[in-house]
C-alpha positions in Angstrom: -23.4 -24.5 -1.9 -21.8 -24.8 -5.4 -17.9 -24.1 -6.0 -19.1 -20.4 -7.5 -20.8 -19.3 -4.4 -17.7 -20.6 -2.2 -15.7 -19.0 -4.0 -17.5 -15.4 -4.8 -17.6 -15.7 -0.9 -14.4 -16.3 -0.1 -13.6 -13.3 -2.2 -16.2 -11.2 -0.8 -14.5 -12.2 2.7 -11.1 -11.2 1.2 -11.9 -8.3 0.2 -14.1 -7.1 3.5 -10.3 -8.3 4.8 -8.0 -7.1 3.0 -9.5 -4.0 0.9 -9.1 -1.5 2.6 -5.3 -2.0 3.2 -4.6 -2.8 -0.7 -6.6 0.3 -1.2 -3.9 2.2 0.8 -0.9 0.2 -1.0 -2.4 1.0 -4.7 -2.8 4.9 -3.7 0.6 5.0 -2.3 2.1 3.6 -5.5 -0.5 5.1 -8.0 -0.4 9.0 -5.9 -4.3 8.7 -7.3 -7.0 7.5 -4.7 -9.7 7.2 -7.6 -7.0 5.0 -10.4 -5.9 2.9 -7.0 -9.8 2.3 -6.5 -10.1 1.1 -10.1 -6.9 -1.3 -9.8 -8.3 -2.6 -6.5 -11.5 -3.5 -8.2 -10.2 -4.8 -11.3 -8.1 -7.2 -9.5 -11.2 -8.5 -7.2 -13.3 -8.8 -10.3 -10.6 -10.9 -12.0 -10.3 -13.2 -9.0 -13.8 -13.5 -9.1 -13.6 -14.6 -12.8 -10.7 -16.9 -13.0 -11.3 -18.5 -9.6 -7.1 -17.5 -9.1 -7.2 -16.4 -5.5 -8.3 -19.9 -4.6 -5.2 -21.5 -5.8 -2.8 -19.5 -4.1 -0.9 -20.4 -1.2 -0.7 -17.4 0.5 -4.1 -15.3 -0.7 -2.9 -11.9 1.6 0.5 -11.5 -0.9 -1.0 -12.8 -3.9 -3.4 -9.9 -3.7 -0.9 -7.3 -2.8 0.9 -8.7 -5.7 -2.2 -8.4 -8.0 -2.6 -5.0 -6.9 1.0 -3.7 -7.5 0.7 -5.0 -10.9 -2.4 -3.5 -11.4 -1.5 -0.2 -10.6 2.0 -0.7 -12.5 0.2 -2.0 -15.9 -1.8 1.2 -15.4 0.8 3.5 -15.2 2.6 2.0 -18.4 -0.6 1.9 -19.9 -1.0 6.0 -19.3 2.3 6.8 -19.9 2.4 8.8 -17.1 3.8 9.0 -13.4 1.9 10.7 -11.1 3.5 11.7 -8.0 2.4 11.0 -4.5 -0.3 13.5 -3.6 0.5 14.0 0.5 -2.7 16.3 1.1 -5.0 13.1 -0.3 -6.5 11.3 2.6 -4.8 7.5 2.1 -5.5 6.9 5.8 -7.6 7.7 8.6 -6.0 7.7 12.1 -7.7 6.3 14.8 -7.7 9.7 17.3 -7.9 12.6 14.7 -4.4 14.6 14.9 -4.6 16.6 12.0 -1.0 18.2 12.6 0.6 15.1 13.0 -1.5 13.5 10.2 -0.4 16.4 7.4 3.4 15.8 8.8 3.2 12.1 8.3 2.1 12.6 5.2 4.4 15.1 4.0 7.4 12.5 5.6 6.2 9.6 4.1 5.7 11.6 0.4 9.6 12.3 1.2 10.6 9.0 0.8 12.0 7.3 -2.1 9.3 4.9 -3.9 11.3 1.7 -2.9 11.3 3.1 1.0 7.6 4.3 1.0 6.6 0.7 -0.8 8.3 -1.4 1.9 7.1 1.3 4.5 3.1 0.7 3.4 3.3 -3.4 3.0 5.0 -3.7 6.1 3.0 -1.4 8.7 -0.5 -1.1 6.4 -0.6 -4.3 4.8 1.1 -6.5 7.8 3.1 -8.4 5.3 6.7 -10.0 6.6 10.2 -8.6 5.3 10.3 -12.3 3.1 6.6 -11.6 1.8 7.3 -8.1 1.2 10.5 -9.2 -0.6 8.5 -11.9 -2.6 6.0 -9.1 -3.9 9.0 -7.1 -4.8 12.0 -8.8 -6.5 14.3 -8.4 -3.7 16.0 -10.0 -1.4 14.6 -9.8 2.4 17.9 -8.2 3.9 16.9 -5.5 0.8 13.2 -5.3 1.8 14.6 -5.0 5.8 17.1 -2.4 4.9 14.8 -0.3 2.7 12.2 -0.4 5.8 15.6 0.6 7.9 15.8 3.3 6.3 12.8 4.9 5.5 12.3 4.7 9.3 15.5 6.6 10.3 14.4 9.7 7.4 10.6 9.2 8.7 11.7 10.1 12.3 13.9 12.8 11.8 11.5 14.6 9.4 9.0 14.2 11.6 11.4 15.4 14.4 12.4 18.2 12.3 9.0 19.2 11.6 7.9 18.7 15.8 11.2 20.9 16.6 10.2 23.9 14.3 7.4 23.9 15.2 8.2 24.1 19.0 10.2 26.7 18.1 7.8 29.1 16.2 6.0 29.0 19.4 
């Protein structure tokens, strides 16, 4: 097997891997399921034409990296900022509750960018505080925090949202 086929492969195996959560990174960040899609695919084509997923150490971050800059060159490159559509479907639940699905996503659109970035990497794209921080700029106690945080406004929203709706009953 020549060094092409390893490594179209061994991107095609990243991407069966990885896609699906980079997919749900880049539409968190982009608001835009369709331009997340397109900075998802750019990235794999590129790594298929300059061989660069290969060299990295960690290939799980460099993608998410990829990705983030992707969706970031796009935005500059549209001059535009889309916010975070919460009635897009970004992610399927394994047992379907629709209520609690709609909430989630109305609690997570809440968030600040920073806390809803950190939010996704961390429980979507099972990257650590330190990789998380990498990917970022930040330090890890900053990554940690922001996660720390977005998780105490995620649970009383949600909270707040289960409570009214106990109480319209």
């Amino acid at each position: 097997m020549g060094s092409t086929e390893r490594n179209n492969d061994e991107i095609e195996a990243l991407y069966r891997q990885h896609g699906a959560a980079l997919l749900l990174f880049a539409s968190a960040i982009s608001g835009d399921r369709g331009r997340a899609k397109d900075a998802v695919h750019q990235v794999f084509l590129k790594a298929i034409e300059n061989r660069s997923v290969s060299q990295a150490i960690n290939k799980k971050a460099y993608l998410f990296a990829c990705v983030r800059n992707a969706v970031l060159n796009d935005a500059k490159v549209q001059d535009r900022n889309m916010p975070l559509d919460v009635g897009s479907v970004w992610f399927s639940p394994p047992a379907r509750d629709y209520a609690g699905e709609q909430n989630l996503r109305r609690a997570l659109g809440e968030l600040s960018d920073d806390q809803r970035e950190v939010t996704v990497l961390h429980v979507w794209g099972e990257l650590t505080f330190s990789e998380t921080a990498d990917l970022l700029g930040v330090s890890p106690n900053t990554a940690a925090s922001r996660y720390r945080y977005a998780l105490a406004k995620l649970r009383g929203s949600m909270l707040a949202k289960e409570n009214s709706c106990a109480d319209s009953r």
